[in-house]
C-alpha positions as CSV (number, residue, x, y, z in Angstrom):
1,X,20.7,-176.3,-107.2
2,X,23.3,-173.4,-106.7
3,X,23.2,-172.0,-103.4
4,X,25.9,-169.5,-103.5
5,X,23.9,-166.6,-104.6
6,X,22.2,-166.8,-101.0
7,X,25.5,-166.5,-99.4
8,X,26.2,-163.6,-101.3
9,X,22.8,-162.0,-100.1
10,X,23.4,-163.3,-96.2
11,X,26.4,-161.5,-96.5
12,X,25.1,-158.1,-98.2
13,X,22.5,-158.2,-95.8
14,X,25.0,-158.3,-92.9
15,X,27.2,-155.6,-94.0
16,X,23.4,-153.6,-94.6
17,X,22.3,-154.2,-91.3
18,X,25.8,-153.1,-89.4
19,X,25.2,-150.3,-91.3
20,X,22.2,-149.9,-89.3
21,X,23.8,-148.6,-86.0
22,X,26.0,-146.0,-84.6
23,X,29.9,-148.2,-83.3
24,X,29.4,-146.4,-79.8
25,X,26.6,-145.0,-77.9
26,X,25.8,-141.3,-78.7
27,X,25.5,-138.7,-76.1
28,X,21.6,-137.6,-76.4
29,X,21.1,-134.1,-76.5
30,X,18.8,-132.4,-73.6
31,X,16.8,-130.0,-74.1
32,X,15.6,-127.7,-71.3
33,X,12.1,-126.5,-71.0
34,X,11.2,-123.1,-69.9
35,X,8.8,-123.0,-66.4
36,X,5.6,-121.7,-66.6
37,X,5.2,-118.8,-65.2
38,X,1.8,-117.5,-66.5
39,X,-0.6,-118.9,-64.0
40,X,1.1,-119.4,-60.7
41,X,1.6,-117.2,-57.3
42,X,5.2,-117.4,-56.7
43,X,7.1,-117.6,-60.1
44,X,10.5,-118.3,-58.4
45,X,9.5,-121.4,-57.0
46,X,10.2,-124.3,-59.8
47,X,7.3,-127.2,-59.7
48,X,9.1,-129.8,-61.6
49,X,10.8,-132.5,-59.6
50,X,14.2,-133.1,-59.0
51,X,15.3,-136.2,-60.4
52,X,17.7,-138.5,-58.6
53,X,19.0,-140.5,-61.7
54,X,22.7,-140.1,-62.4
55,X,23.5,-138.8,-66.0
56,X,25.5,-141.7,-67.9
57,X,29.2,-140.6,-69.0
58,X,29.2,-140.8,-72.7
59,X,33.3,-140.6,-74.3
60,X,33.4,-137.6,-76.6
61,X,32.1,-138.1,-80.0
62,X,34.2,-138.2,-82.6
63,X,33.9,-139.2,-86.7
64,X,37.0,-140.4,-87.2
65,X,36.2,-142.9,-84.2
66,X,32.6,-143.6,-83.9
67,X,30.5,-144.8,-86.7
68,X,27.4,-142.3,-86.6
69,X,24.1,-144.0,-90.0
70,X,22.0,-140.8,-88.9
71,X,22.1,-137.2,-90.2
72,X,22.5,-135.6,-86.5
73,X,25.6,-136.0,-84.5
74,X,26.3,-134.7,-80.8
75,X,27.2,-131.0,-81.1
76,X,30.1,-131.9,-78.7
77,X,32.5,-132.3,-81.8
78,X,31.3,-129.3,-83.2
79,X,31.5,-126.8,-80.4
80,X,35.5,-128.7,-79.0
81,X,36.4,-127.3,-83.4
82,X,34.7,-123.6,-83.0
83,X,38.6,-122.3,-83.3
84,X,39.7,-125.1,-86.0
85,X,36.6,-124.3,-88.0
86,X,37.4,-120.0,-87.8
87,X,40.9,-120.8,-88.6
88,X,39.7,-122.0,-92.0
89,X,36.9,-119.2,-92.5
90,X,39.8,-117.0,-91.5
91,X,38.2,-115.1,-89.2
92,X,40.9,-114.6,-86.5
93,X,42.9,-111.8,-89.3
94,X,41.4,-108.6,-90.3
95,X,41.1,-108.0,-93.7
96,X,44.1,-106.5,-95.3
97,X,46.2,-107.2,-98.3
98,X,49.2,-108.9,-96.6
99,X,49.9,-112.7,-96.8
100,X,48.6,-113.1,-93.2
101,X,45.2,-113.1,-94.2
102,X,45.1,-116.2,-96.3
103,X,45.4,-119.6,-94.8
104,X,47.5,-122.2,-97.1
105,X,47.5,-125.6,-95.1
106,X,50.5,-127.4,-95.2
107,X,51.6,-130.3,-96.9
108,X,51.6,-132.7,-94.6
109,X,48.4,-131.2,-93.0
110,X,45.4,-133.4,-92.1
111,X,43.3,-131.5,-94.6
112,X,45.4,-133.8,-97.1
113,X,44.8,-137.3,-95.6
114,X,42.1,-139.0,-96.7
115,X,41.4,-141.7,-93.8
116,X,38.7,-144.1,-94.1
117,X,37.5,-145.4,-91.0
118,X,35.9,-149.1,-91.8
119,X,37.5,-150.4,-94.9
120,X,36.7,-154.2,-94.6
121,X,38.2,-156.1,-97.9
122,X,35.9,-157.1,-99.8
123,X,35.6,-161.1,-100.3
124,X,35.1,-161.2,-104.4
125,X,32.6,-165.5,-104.8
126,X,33.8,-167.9,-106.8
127,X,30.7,-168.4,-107.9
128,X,29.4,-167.2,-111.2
129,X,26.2,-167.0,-112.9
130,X,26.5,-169.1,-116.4
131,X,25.5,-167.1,-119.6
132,X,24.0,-169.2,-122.3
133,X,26.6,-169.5,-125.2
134,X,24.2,-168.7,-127.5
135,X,25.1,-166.0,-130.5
136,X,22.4,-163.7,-130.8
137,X,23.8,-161.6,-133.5
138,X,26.2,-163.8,-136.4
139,X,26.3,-160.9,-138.6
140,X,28.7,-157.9,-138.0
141,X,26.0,-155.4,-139.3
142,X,21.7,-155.7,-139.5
143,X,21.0,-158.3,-137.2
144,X,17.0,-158.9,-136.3
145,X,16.4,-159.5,-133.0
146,X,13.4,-161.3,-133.5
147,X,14.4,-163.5,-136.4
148,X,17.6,-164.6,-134.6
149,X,15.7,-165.9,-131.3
150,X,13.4,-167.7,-133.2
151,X,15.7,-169.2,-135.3
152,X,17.8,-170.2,-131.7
């Protein structure tokens, strides 16, 4: 009995599963909730208590150094990029016909580089499956199918 094929699925399974989860802890994103203010006396007053947990310092998030599976990052990348991001759209020039209004990166710019961040080699198995050795069509030109596995 061959067992290599479910060494090759363990390991599939464990790139899969580290797959799974972000490299570092995201920062969650709060949301604040408004007061009600509809039913009470004294709207300045806020009812909800004051909590006396410490929030946890999270390190600033980051692509090119935290592996993030899901479809929602921390806006913290987003809004430290607001200038990078309207340099590009080119909003910081008024419109006008001069060369000053179009932004051409440079060559050795980071727009270029192409970095990924978890390149793992890949380990290519030994181990292959055998193919029978069994010739299914002889002829160069109008083989059966059927005829020839019979006849095999």
């Amino acid at each position: 009995m061959n067992i290599c094929n479910i060494e090759y699925d363990d390991e599939l399974n464990k790139r899969i599963y580290s797959r799974l989860y972000p490299s570092n802890t995201l920062k969650p994103l709060f949301e604040t909730r408004p007061v009600s203010t509809k039913y009470t006396f004294f709207q300045t007053v806020n009812e909800q208590p004051i909590h006396k947990t410490k929030e946890l310092q999270y390190k600033n998030y980051s692509p090119h150094e935290t592996f993030n599976p899901g479809n929602k990052a921390p806006i913290d990348y987003f809004i430290n990029n607001i200038d990078t991001e309207s340099v590009l759209r080119n909003q910081f020039m008024a419109l006008q016909k001069s060369s000053q209004s179009v932004y051409v990166p440079e060559l050795n710019s980071s727009l270029y580089e192409n970095h990924q961040m978890y390149h793992k080699p890949v380990t290519v198995t030994d181990c292959k499956t055998k193919l029978p050795e069994k010739d299914f069509a002889p002829a160069f030109f109008n083989n059966f199918t059927r005829y020839n596995l019979r006849n095999s």
